[in-house]
N, C-alpha and C positions, 0 to 999 in steps of 0.2 A: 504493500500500500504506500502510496506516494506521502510523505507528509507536508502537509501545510503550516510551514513556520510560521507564516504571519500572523495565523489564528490563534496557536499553541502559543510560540512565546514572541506575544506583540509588544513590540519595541517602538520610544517613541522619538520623535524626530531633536529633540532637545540635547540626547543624548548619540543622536546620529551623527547631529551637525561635530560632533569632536572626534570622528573616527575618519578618517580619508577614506577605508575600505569597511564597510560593515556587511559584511558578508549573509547574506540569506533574507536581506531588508532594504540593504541601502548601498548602492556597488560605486564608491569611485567616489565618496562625497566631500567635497569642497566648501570648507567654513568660509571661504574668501568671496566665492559666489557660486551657490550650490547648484545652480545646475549645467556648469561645465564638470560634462562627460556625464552625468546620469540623469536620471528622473525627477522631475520635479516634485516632492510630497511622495514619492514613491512608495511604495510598499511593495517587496517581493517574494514570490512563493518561489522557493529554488530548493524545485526535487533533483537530488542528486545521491543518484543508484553509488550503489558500491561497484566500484570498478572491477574486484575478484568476485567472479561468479562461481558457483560449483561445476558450470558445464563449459567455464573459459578456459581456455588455456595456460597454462602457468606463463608461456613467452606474450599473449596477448595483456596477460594483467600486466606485465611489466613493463612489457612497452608502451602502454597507456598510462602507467604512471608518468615515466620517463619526459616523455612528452607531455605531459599536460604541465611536468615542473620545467623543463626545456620555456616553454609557451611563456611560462611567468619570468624568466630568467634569460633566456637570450633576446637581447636588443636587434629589433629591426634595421633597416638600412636607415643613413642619414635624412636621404631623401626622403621626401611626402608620399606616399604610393599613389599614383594616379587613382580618380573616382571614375568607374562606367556607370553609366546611368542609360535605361533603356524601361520599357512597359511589356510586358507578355501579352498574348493576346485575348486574354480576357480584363484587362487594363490594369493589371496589378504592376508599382512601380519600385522598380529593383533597382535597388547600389550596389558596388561592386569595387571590391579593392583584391587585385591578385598580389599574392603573398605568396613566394615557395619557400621559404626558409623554412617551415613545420609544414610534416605531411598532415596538416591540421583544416578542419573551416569550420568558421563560426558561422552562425546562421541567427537572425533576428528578425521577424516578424512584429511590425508595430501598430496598432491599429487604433483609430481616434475614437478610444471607449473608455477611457478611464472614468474615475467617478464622477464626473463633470456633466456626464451621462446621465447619472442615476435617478435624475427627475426626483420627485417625488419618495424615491424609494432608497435612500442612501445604504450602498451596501450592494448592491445590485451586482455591479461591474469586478466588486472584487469577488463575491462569490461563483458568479460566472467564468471568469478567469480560471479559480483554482477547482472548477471541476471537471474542466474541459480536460484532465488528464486522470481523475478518477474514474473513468472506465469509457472507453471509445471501441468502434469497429465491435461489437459485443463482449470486448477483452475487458479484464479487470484491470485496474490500477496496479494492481501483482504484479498482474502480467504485460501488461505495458512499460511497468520498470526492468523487468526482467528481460524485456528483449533490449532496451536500452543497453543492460548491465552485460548481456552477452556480447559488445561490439564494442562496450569502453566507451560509450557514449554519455553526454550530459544535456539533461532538456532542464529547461528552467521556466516560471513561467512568473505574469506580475502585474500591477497597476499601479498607478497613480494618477494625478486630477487631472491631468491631460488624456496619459495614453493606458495601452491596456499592450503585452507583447509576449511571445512565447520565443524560449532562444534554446538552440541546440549545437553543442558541439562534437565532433567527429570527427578520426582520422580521415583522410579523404582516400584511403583503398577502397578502391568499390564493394569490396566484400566487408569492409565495414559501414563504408557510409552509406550505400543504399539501404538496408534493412534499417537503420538508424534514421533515413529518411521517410523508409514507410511508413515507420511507426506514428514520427511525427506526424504523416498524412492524415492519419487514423484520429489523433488526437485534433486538430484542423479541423476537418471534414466533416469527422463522424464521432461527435461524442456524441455517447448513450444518456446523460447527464440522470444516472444512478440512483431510486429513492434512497438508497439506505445511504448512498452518499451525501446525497444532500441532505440529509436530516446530521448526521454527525459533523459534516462541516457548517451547518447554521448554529448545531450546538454549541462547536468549539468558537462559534466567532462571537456568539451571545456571550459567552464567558469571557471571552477574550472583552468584550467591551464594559461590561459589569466590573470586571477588575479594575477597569482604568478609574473606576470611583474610588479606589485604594492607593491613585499614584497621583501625589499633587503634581508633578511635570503634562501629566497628561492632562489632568484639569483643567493646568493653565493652558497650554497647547490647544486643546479644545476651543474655552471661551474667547482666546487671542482670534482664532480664524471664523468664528460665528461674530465677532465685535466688529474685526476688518470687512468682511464680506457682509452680512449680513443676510438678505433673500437672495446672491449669488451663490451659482454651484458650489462655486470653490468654498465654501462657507461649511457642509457638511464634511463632516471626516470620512475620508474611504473606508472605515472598516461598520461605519452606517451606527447607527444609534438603537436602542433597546426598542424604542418606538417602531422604528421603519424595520428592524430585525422581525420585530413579531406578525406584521403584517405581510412580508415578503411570502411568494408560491414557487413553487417549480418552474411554473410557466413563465413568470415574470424574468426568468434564468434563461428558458429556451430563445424567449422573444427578443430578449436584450440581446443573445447568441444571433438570433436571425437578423435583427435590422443592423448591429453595428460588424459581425465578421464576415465582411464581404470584400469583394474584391477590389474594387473602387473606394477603400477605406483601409484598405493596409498597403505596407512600404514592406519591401522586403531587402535586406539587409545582408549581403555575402561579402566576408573575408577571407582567406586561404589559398589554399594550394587547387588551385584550377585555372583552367584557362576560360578567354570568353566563352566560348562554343560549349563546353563545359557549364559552364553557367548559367546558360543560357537555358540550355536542355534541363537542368537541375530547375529553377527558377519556374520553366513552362511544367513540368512535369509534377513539381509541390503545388502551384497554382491552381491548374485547371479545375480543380474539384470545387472552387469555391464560386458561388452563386456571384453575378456580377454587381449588384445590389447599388446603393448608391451612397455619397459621400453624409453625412449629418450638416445641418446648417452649423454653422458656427455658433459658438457659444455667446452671451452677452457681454458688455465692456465689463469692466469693474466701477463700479462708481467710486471715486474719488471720498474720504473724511470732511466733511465741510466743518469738525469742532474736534476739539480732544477729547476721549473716555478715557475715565479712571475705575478701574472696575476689580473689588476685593472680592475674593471667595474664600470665605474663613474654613481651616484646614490646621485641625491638632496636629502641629507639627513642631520642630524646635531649629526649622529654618523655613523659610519662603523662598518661594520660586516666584523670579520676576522675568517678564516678557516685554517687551514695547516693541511698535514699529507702527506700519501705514503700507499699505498698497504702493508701490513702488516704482516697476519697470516691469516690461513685456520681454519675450524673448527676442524680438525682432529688433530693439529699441538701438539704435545708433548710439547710444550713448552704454552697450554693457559692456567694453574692453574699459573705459573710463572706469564707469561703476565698480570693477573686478579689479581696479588697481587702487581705486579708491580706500576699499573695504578691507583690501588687505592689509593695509595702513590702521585704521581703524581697529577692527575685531577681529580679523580672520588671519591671524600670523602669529596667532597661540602665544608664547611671551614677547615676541616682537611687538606684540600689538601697543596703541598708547590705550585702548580699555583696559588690557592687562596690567597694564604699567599705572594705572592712575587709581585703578577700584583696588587692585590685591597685592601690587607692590610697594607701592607706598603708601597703602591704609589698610591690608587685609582686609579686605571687607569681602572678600569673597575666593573662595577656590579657582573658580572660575567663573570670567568672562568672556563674552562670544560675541561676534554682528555677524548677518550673511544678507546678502540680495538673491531672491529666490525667484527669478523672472520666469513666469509660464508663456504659455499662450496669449494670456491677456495679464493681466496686471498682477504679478505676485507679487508677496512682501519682500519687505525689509524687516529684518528683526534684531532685537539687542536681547540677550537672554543673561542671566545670572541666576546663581543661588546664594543666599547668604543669610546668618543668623537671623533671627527672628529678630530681637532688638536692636538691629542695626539695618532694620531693611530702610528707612527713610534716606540714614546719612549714604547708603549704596546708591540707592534712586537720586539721590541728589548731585554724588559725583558722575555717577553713567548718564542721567540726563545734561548733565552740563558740559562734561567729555564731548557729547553727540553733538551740542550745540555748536562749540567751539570748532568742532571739525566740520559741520555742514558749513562754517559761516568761513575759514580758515583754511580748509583742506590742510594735505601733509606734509611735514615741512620737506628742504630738500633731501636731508638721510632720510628721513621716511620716504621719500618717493623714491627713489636712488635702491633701499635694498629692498621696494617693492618691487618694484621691476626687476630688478636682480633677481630675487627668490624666484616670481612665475617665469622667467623664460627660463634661469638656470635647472630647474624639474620640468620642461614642456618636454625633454626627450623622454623622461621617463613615464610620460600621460599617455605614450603612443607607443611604446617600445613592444607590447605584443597584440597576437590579432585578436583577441577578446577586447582587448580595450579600445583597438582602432573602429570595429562594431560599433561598440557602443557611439565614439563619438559619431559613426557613419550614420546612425539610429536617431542620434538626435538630428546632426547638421540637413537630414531627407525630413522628420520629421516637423521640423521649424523652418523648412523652406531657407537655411543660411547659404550662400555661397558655399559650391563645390570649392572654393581656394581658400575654405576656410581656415586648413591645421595649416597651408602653405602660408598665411598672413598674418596668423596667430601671432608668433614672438614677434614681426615689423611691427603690429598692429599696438601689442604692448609698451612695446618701445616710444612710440609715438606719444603714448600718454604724458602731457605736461600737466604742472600745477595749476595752471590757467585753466584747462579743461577741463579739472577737476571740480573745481571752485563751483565753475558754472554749471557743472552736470548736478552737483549736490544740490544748489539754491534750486534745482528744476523735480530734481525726484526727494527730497527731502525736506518734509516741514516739521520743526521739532514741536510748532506749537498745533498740529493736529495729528497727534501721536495718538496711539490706545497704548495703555499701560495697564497691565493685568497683574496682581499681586494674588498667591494662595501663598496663606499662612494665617497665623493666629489674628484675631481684627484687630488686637492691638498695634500690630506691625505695620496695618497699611494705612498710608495717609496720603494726601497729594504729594505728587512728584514736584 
């Protein structure tokens, strides 16, 4: 049986934003601005078979391992790998990056279904997502891993408020990657979408969200994006609420499956070891199965804070979790290399930072402090996050808010910009170094519509960033005086910022 991590052990993004790689949730993630190289709000189901089977080979298990640590450890060529971009003929639109250094291909599947989707029904999209591999073609989830586990194969599957994606990888011997492709097919095509499955996995996500009333990060997390958004999508949490959980059907799963996995709404995503012609065939032949359906209108703007909230949710605790931000920037927004070099300055360079430096080096007031610009589709946050004692949440609020000010109105000075730029272009080789990760950025840059020259512009583009730009990019996405600011902790702890 495949497990569903996200459900079992739900993790929240507070604690995501401190980890570069958080494996089974959140892949690649960026406190500087989180959505270069992953998903925005993400949340990921990543089934991942055991690679020794009992009917595998002793030389197949090892050389899957081999490779799969090869994949993480040997650096690509200097050069950018050229992007192919082409449509199948049922109009599904494919990227392509050839790679032979690893007899390896990543495969990503991205489809504009994430919870953003869910109407009415929050919770929809990621349910749907993680059943689509609990039992297809008439096979069980068992058995669906199991033929995975016999080829040394990895499928993974996921959402967030944008998208919704299933990813797989595989040696590229045809004796192993075909049968590693059918399965997929199977999974794609023809999920069974399982009663017994679906009642266990509504179970586990009921609890999973029930819990989150025992984690004040979650709390705050919650109320932050129901305060920002408000009756916007983006506003309900992907894993959906007690409310919209108990009214959810099967069919609400089927039909969410029929209008958004179609052909005309997913991007298909090839790195590795193949040639076009190759790819091509591979590409038409995953394809064809799926209905040609059609694209979703697009989602609503974000509406802009016209005031500041301040909003306490009392929580027996002997520290408080503090959030603030505002709707921010888009993905598309001309100003995210600015924004990204901005913020590293700011929050996102861990103790380089000057939030580091001004809230818990020179005042302890806190373990840690973080910022990030989370730009979606349409307008994501910006956020500032901390924890810190209970009786000292005020004078924290009052240096983090004042910190923020000073920097939206000042920007960084010239060492602060100088080893901002240094640090992101000095790690860009290593953002792209194998083909799983070159995927992913290929996943997002197809699905946000960015320039194919993108990873080729990437460091000039950084580089370009001056103080001047800065300035004015902040006065344009950053207002400190229509800020939300969420406190959970004891009521004596919160007051105005």
């Amino acid at each position: 049986m495949f497990v569903n991590k996200n459900i079992k052990n739900f993790r929240h993004r507070d604690t995501e934003a401190q980890s570069r790689q958080s494996k089974g949730y959140f892949n690649f993630v960026s406190v500087s601005l989180r959505s270069e190289l992953q998903y925005p709000g993400s949340v990921v189901i990543n089934h991942k078979p055991k690679f020794c089977f009992s009917s595998v080979s002793l030389r197949l298990c090892v050389n899957s391992i081999a490779l799969m640590t090869l994949s993480l450890l040997t650096p690509l060529a200097h050069a950018i790998p050229q992007i192919q971009h082409w449509q199948t003929s049922n109009g599904v639109s494919v990227y392509f990056i050839e790679a032979h250094d690893l007899p390896m291909v990543d495969l990503r599947l991205t489809f504009d279904a994430g919870s953003a989707r869910d109407g009415a029904k929050p919770g929809t999209s990621m349910l749907t997502n993680g059943l689509l591999a609990e039992g297809a073609g008439g096979q069980t989830s068992q058995q669906l891993a199991e033929q995975f586990d016999a080829v040394g194969a990895r499928f993974g599957n996921g959402v967030s408020r944008d998208m919704a994606w299933l990813q797989l990888r595989s040696l590229s011997d045809a004796r192993y990657l075909q049968p590693a492709l059918s399965t997929l097919e199977k999974i794609l095509n023809k999920p069974d979408f399982p009663q017994d499955a679906w009642q266990r996995e509504l179970k586990r996500l009921q609890f999973a969200v029930k819990a989150k009333q025992q984690s004040p990060a979650a709390i705050a997390d919650e109320a932050f994006n129901r305060a920002l958004y408000g009756d916007h999508p983006y506003a309900a949490p992907e894993e959906g609420t007690e409310q919209s959980l108990a009214t959810l059907k099967l069919k609400d799963l089927q039909s969410f499956y029929q209008r958004y996995y179609v052909a005309k709404n997913v991007i298909l995503v090839m790195v590795g070891d193949l040639d076009r012609k190759q790819a091509e065939k591979l590409a038409q032949d995953l394809m064809q199965g799926l209905p040609s359906g059609e694209k979703p209108v697009a989602i609503p703007p974000v509406p802009m804070l016209s005031a500041a909230k301040n909003i306490h949710i009392e929580f027996p605790s002997q520290q408080s979790h503090v959030l603030i931000g505002q709707p921010a920037s888009r993905r598309d927004d001309p100003d995210y290399f600015t924004l990204y070099v901005a913020n590293h300055s700011l929050g996102g360079s861990g103790f380089a930072s000057r939030l580091m430096d001004e809230v818990r080096e020179k005042r302890g007031l806190a373990y840690s402090v973080y910022s990030y610009f989370m730009p979606m589709r349409e307008h994501g946050p910006f956020q500032l996050g901390l924890q810190t004692r209970s009786d000292q949440t005020q004078q924290a609020l009052d240096i983090a808010s004042q910190t923020l000010r000073e920097y939206a109105q000042q920007g960084p000075t010239e060492k602060e910009l100088t080893a901002a730029i240094s640090n992101i272009t000095g790690g860009f080789a290593l953002r792209i170094d194998s083909n799983s990760k070159l995927a992913e950025y290929l996943a997002m840059i197809s699905f946000y519509n960015l320039p194919l020259d993108y990873l080729d512009t990437f460091v000039e583009r950084i580089r370009a960033v001056n103080a001047p730009a800065i300035r004015d990019a902040l006065k344009r996405h950053i207002d400190p005086d229509r800020m939300v600011t969420i406190v959970v902790g004891p009521k004596q702890a919160s007051q105005q910022p």
